[in-house]
C-alpha positions in Angstrom: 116.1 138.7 144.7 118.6 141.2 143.1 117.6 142.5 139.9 120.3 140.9 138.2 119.8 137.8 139.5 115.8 138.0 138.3 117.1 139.3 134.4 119.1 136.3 134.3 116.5 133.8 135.2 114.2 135.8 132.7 116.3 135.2 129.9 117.3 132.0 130.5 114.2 130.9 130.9 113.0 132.9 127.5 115.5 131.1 125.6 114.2 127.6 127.3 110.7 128.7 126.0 109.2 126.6 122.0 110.6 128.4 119.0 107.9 128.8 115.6 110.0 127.3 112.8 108.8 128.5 109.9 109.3 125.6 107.5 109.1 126.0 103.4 107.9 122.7 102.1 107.8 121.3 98.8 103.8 120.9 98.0 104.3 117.0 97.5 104.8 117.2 101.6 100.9 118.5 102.0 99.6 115.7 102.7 102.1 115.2 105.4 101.8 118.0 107.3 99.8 117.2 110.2 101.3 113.4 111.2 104.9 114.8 110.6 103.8 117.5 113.1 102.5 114.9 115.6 105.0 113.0 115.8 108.1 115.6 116.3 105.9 117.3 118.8 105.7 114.1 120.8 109.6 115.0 121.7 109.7 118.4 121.3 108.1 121.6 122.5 108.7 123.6 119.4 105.8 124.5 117.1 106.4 123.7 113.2 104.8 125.9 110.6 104.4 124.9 107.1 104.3 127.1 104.2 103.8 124.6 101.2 104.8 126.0 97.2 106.9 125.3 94.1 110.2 124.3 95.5 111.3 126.7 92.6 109.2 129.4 94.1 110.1 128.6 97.4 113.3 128.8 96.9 113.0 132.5 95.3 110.9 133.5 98.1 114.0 132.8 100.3 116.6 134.6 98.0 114.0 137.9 98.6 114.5 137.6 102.0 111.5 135.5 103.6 111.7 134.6 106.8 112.3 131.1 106.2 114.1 129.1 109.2 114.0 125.7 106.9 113.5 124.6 103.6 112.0 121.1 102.5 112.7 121.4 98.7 111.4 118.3 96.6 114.7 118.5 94.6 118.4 119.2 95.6 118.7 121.4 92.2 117.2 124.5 94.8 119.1 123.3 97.8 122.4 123.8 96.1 121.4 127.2 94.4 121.1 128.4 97.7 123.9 127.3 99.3 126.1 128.8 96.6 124.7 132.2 97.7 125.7 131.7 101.1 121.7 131.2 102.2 121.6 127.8 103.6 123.7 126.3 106.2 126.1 124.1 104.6 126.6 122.0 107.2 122.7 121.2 107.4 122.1 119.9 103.8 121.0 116.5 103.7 118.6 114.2 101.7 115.4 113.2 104.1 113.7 110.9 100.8 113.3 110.4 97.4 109.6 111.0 95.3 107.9 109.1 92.8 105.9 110.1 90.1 102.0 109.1 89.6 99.9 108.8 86.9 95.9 109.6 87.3 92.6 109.8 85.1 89.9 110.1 87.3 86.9 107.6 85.9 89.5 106.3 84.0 91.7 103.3 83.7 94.8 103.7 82.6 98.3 102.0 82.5 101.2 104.0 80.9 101.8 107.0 78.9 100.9 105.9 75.5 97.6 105.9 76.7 97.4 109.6 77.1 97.8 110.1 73.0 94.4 108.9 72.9 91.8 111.6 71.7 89.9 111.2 74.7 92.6 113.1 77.0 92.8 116.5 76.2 94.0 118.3 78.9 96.9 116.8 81.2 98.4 118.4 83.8 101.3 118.6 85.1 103.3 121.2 87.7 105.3 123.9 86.1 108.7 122.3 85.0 110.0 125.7 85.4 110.0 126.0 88.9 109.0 122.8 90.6 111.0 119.6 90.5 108.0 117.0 89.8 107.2 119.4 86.3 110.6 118.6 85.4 110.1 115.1 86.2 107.0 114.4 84.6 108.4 115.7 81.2 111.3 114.3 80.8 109.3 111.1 82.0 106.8 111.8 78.9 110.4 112.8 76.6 111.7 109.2 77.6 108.5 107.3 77.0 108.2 109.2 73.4 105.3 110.8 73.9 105.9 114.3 75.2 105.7 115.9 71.2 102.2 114.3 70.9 100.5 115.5 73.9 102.7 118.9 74.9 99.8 120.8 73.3 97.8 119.3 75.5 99.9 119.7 78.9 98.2 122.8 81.2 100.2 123.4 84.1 99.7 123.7 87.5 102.3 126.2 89.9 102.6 123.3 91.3 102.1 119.5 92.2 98.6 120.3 94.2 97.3 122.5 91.8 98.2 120.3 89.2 96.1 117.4 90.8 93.3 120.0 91.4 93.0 120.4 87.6 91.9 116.3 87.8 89.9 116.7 90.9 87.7 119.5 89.4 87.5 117.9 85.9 89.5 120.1 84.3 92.1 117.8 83.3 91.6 114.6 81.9 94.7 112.6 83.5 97.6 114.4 86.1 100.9 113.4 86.6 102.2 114.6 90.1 103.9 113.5 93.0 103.1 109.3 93.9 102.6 110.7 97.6 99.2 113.1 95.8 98.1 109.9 94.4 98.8 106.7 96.2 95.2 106.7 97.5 93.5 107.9 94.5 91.7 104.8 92.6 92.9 103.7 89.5 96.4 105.7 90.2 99.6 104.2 88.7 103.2 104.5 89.8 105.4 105.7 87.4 108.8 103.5 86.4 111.8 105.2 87.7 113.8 104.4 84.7 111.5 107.2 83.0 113.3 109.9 84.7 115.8 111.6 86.4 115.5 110.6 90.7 113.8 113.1 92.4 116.3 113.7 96.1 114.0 115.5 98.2 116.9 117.7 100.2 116.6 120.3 103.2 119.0 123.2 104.7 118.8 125.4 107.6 118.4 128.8 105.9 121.3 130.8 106.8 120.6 133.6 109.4 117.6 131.7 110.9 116.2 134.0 113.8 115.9 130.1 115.1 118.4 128.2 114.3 118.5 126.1 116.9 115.0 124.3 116.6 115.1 124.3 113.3 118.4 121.9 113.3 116.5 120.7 115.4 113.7 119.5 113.7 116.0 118.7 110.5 117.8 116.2 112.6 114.4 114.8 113.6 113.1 114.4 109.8 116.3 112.4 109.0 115.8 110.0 111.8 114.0 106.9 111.8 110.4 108.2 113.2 110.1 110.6 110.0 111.3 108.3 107.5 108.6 106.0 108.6 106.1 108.8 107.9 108.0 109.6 104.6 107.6 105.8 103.6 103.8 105.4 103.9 103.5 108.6 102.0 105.0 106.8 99.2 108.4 108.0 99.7 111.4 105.6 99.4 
C-alpha cells in the first residue's frame, strides 16, 4: 500500500471517528443529563459532555473564550447576546422548550406566594436574577403577585437554580422557587401560574468556531426532534 494511499485512509477514517461535544447547559437541564445522553447515543457515536451553570455565567464563560461546542441556555436573552458578537452560529439558534417555575417548602404545605409573607419563612431562595434566567423569573413572578417588597429581605440567592434548591434541601431556606423541572418530584411542590411572569424560551446555538462543529449540529438537531422533546416534556418542560 503506497504511503499516500495509507494517509488518506488514516484521515478519513480519523474524521469518521465520535467527536466530545462539550455542551454548556443551563442547570435547570441537571436532572436531564443522563436520559438525554442515552437516548442521542442510541443513534449516534458521539460522546456529549455537560458542563451545567448560570446561563448568565455560561454565557460569560464562552465570551472568555471556553471551549464550548454548544450552548443550552435556559433563556434566549444569552443566546442573542452572543450571536451579536459573532459567537454563535446564526444559523443554529433555535428554541428546544420552554420552563416553568416551582414553588417548594420542605415539611411545608404551601399554595401561592402570599403564603411566603408569613413569619415563619425567613429565608427563600431563589437563583441570582443577575445572571440566570429562572432568578429573573422568580422575581418578577413575586413583583406581579405583590409580594416581592415584603419578602426581598428575606430572598438569599443561589448562583443558580441547583444551588438555589440546595438552600431547601439542607434547611437553609425555608421555601425555593426554581426551575418546575428541580421540583416536579419534590412533595408538596407547586407549579407556578404562567401569567406571573415573563415565558422562559430555553434556546441553543452552535458556538462559533467549534473545534466540532459538525456533531454538535448534530446533536442540536437531535434535541429539537421528537425523541428529546419527549424527554424535555416529562421533565416538566412544555
Amino acid at each position: 500500500m503506497s504511503a499516500f494511499l495509507s494517509t488518506f485512509i488514516c484521515v478519513s477514517f480519523a474524521q469518521c471517528q465520535a467527536a466530545e461535544v462539550l455542551v454548556a447547559a443551563a442547570s435547570d437541564l441537571a436532572g436531564l443529563k443522563t436520559e438525554l445522553i442515552s437516548e442521542f447515543q442510541k443513534e449516534s457515536k458521539h460522546k456529549i459532555i455537560f458542563t451545567f451553570s448560570a446561563s448568565g455565567q455560561l454565557a460569560l464563560q464562552i465570551e472568555q473564550g471556553a471551549p464550548f461546542d454548544l450552548f443550552l441556555s435556559a433563556s434566549e436573552e444569552f443566546i442573542e447576546r452572543l450571536s451579536k458578537k459573532h459567537l454563535i452560529e446564526p444559523s443554529t439558534v433555535a428554541g428546544f422548550a420552554r420552563g416553568r417555575l416551582g414553588l417548594w417548602a420542605p415539611g411545608r404545605t404551601i399554595s401561592e406566594f402570599e403564603d411566603l409573607t408569613r413569619p415563619e419563612y425567613r429565608h427563600i431562595a431563589i437563583a441570582n436574577p443577575v445572571h440566570a434566567p429562572y432568578g429573573m423569573a422568580a422575581k418578577k413572578a413575586l413583583e406581579t403577585a405583590g409580594v416581592y417588597k415584603k419578602i426581598a429581605s428575606r430572598l438569599v440567592y443561589g448562583e443558580n437554580v441547583r444551588q438555589a434548591l440546595q438552600f431547601g434541601e439542607t434547611g437553609n431556606a425555608d421555601a425555593v422557587i426554581v426551575s418546575w423541572s428541580l421540583l416536579k418530584t419534590k412533595a408538596g411542590s407547586v407549579i407556578v401560574p404562567l401569567a406571573l411572569h415573563d415565558e422562559i424560551r430555553q434556546t441553543l446555538g452552535v458556538v462559533k468556531g467549534s473545534k466540532n462543529e459538525a456533531a454538535a449540529r448534530e446533536f442540536a438537531r437531535w434535541l429539537l426532534g421528537p425523541k428529546a422533546k419527549a424527554v424535555f416534556l416529562r421533565a416538566g418542560f412544555y
